[in-house]
N, C-alpha and C positions, 0 to 999 in steps of 0.2 A: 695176753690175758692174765689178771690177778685173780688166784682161787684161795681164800681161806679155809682149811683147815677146822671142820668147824665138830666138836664133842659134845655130850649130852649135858655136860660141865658146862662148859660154854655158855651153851643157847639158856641153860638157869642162869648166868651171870650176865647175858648180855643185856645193855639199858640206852636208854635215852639222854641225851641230855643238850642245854643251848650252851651257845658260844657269845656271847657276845664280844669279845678281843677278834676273835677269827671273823665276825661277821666285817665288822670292822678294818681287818686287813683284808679282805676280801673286795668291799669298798674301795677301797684305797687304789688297790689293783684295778678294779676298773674305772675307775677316773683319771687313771695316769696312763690308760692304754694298753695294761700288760695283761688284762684276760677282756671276757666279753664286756662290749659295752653297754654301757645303762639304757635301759629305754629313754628317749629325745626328753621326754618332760622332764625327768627325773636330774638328767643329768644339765639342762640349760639351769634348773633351780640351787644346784650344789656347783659345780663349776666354778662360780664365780668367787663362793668361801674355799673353794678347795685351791686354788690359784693365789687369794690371798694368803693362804695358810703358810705354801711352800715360800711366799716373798717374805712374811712376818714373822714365821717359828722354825722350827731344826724340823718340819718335816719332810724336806728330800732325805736327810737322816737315815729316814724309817720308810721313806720310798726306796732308796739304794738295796733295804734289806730285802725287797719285794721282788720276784721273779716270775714267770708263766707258769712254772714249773711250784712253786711254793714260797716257803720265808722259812725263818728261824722261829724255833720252838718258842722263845722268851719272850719274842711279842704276840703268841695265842698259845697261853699257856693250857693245857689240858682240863675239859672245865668239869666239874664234882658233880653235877647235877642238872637238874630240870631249873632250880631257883639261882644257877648262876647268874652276877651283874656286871657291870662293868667295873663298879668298884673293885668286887671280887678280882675280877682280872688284872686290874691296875697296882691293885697291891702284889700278888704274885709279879709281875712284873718287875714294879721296883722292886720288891725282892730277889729279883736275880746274880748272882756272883758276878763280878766283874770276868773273872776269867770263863766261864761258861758262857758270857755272853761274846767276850772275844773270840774263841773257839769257834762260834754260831756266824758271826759278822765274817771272818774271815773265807767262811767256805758259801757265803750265801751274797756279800758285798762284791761282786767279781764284773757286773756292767759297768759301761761305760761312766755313768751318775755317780759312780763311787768313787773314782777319780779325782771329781769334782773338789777344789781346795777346802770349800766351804763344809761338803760333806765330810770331807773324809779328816778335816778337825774335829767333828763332832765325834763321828765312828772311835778314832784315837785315844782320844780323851780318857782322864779318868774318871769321870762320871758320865759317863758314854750312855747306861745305862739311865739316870735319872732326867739326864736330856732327852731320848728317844720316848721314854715314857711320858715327859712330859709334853714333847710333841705329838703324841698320839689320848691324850687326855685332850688336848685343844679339839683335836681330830673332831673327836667322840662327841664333845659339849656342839662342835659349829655344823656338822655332816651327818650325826646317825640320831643324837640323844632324842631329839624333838621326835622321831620318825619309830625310835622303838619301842614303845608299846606295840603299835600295830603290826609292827614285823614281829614282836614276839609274840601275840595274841598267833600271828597267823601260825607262826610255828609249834605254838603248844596246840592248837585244833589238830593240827598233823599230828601231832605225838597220840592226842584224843582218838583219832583214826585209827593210826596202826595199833595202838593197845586195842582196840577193838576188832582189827581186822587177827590180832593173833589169840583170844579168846573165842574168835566163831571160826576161823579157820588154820591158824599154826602160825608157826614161825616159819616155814616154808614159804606157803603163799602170800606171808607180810614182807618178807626180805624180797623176794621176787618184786613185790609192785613197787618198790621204790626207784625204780629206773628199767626201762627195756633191755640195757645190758646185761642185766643181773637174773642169775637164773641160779634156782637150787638142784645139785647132781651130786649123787653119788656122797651123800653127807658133805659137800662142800657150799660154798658160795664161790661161783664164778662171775668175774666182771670183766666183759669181753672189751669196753671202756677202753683198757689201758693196754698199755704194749708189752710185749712178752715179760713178767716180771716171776714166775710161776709160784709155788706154794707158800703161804704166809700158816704159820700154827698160830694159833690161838694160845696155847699151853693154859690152856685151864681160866683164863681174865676174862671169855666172852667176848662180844661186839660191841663197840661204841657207838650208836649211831645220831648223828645230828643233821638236823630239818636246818635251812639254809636258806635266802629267799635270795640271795647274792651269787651262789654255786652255779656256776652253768651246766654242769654235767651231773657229774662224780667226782670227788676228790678223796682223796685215803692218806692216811697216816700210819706208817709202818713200824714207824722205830721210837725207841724212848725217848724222853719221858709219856711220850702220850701212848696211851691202850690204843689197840689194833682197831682204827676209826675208818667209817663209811660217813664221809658228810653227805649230803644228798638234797637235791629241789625239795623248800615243803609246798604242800600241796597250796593253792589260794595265789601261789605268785605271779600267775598270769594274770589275775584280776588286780593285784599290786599295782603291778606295771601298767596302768590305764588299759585292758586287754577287756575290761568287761563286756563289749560288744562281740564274744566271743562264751559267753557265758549267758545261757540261753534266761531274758525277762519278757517271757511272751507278752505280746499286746494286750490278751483276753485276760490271761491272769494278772496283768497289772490294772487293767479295766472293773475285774470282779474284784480284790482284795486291795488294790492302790499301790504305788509304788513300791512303796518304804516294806512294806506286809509282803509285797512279791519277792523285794530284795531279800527280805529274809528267810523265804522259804527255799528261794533257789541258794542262797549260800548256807543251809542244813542239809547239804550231801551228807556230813558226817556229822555225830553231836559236840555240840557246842553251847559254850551258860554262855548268858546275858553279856558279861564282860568280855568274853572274848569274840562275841559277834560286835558287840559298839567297837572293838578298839579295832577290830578287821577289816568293820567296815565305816569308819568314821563315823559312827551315828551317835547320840548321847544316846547315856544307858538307860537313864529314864524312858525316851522312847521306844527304844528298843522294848525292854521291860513292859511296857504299854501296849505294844503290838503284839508281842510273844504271846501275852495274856489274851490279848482277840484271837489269833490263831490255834491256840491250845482251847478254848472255847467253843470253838467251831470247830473241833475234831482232827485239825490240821498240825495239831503238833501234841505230841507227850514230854512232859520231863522224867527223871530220875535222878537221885543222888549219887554222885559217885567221890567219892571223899568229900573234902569239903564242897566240892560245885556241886553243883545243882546244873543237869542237860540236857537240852531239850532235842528232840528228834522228830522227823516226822511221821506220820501215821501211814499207813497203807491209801487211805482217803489224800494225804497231803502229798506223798507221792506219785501217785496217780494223775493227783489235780497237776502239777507240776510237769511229771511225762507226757501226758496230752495236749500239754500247751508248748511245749517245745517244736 
C-alpha cells in the first residue's frame, strides 16, 4: 500500500493538470505490449503507423526507455497546468542536459531492446537527446495528434467533475472517487493499488493529479523532478474505447428527443460547454450548440458560466427523463 501524507497546506496547493508527453509514452507502452492493451479498433487503426515508425525513425530509442514499471523523467517531463501541449513538452524535452538524460537512460535502458546495436547507437550518442525527441515528435504528429482534442476534451470534463464534486462535497470524497483503491484515513490518502511502498510526505507541494484515458489503473510519481503525482482513468474512457453500448441510450428516449439530443443528455453526468461535448463526442459544434439549445428549451438542461465556458447541466426534469429510461 502507498499512503500520502497529506497537510492542510497540501490539499490548498493540490491541482490538476494534462500530460500530453506521458499520455503519449503511455501509448507507446501499449502498443509495444509493455502495459494494457488498446482496445481491438484502436489498436488495428495505429499498429500499422506505429510498426512503420519503429522501421523509419529512432523510435525503438524511446521504446528501450519504456518499461511496465515506468520510463525516465525527460520524456514526460512534469506538466505546469491544465493548458499544457505537446509543444510544451517537446520543448522541455529538448531541453534536457545531456548528462541527466544519461543518468535516466542508464537506470531505465536495462531490457533486452536496448542491447539492440541500432538502439543503443542512438541511446550513446551525443545527441542522444535531440534524436529521442525527435523520434517521439514523429510519435505524436502519426499516433496521438489527430485523436487529441477528444482525449483532451474528455479529460478536461473529468477535471470539470472533480472541481465540482470538491465544492459540494471535499477533497475527501473527490480523492476517494477516483479509483476503488483509493480511500481517505486518518488524514492520509491510501492506495492499496501498489505494493508495500509506505509513507510518501507531501512537505507542503500538495497533490498532482492527472485524468489519463491511456492509464490502466493508477500510476504515481514519487521522486523529482515531478510533484508527488496520482495519474488516474478520466472518466468518459470507456465510451472512447467503442464501450458505448455499456452507457445506457434508451430506446424511448432516443424515440421522444432523437438520437444526437439522447446522446447528449446521457453524456451530461457531469457539466460540460458546447466544446468539450463536440470534441468527446465527435459531433460538430454547431450541432451540438443546436441541440443544447432544444434541450435547455425544453427544460432539460441549464447552463452557467464558470470562467470563460459557459456549462451546461441537467435539470432535475432532464435527469429524471434520463433515469427512467435506463
Amino acid at each position: 500500500m502507498l499512503r500520502f501524507e497529506v497537510s492542510v497546506e497540501d490539499l490548498l496547493r493540490s491541482r490538476f493538470a494534462l500530460s500530453p508527453a506521458l499520455d503519449l509514452c503511455l501509448l507507446l507502452r501499449s502498443l509495444a505490449s509493455h502495459d494494457r492493451p488498446l482496445p481491438r479498433a484502436w489498436a488495428t487503426r495505429l499498429l500499422p503507423a506505429f510498426e512503420r515508425l519503429r522501421r523509419e525513425t529512432e523510435l525503438d530509442a524511446a521504446l528501450a526507455l519504456q518499461t511496465p514499471q515506468g520510463g525516465p523523467n525527460f520524456v514526460a517531463p512534469p506538466p505546469r497546468g491544465l493548458n499544457q501541449t505537446w509543444a510544451d513538452d517537446l520543448a522541455m524535452i529538448r531541453a534536457t542536459p545531456l548528462e541527466a538524460a544519461r543518468h535516466e537512460i542508464a537506470t531505465t535502458a536495462t531490457g533486452p531492446s536496448a542491447h539492440d546495436p541500432r538502439v543503443r547507437a542512438v541511446l550513446d550518442s551525443p545527441d542522444a537527446v535531440s534524436r529521442i525527441a525527435e523520434a517521439m515528435d514523429h510519435a505524436w504528429h502519426e499516433l496521438l495528434a489527430a485523436d487529441w482534442p477528444q482525449l483532451r476534451a474528455i479529460c478536461e470534463r473529468d477535471v470539470v467533475h472533480r472541481v465540482g464534486v470538491i465544492g459540494e462535497h471535499g477533497w475527501a470524497t473527490t480523492i476517494e472517487s477516483l479509483h476503488p483503491s483509493i480511500a481517505w484515513r486518518a488524514g492520509g490518502i491510501e492506495v492499496g493499488f501498489f505494493a508495500p511502498v509506505g509513507s510518501v510526505l507531501l512537505v507542503g507541494d500538495g497533490l498532482l493529479l492527472i485524468p489519463s484515458v491511456f492509464v490502466g489503473n493508477i500510476a504515481a510519481h514519487l521522486e523529482d523532478p515531478w510533484p508527488r503525482t496520482l495519474v488516474y482513468r478520466a472518466r468518459g474512457t470507456a465510451a472512447l474505447w467503442g464501450e458505448q453500448e455499456t452507457v445506457p441510450q434508451p430506446d424511448a428516449l432516443t424515440a421522444l428527443v432523437g438520437r444526437a439530443r439522447a446522446r447528449l443528455l446521457v453524456a451530461l453526468d457531469a457539466p460540460a460547454s458546447t466544446s468539450h461535448l463536440a470534441r468527446s463526442l465527435a459531433m460538430a459544434p454547431g450541432a451540438v450548440g443546436d441541440h443544447l439549445a432544444i434541450l435547455r428549451g425544453a427544460g432539460l438542461l441549464v447552463r452557467a458560466r464558470s470562467g470563460r465556458s459557459v456549462l451546461y447541466r441537467r435539470t432535475p426534469l432532464g435527469e429524471a427523463l434520463v433515469g427512467s429510461s435506463g
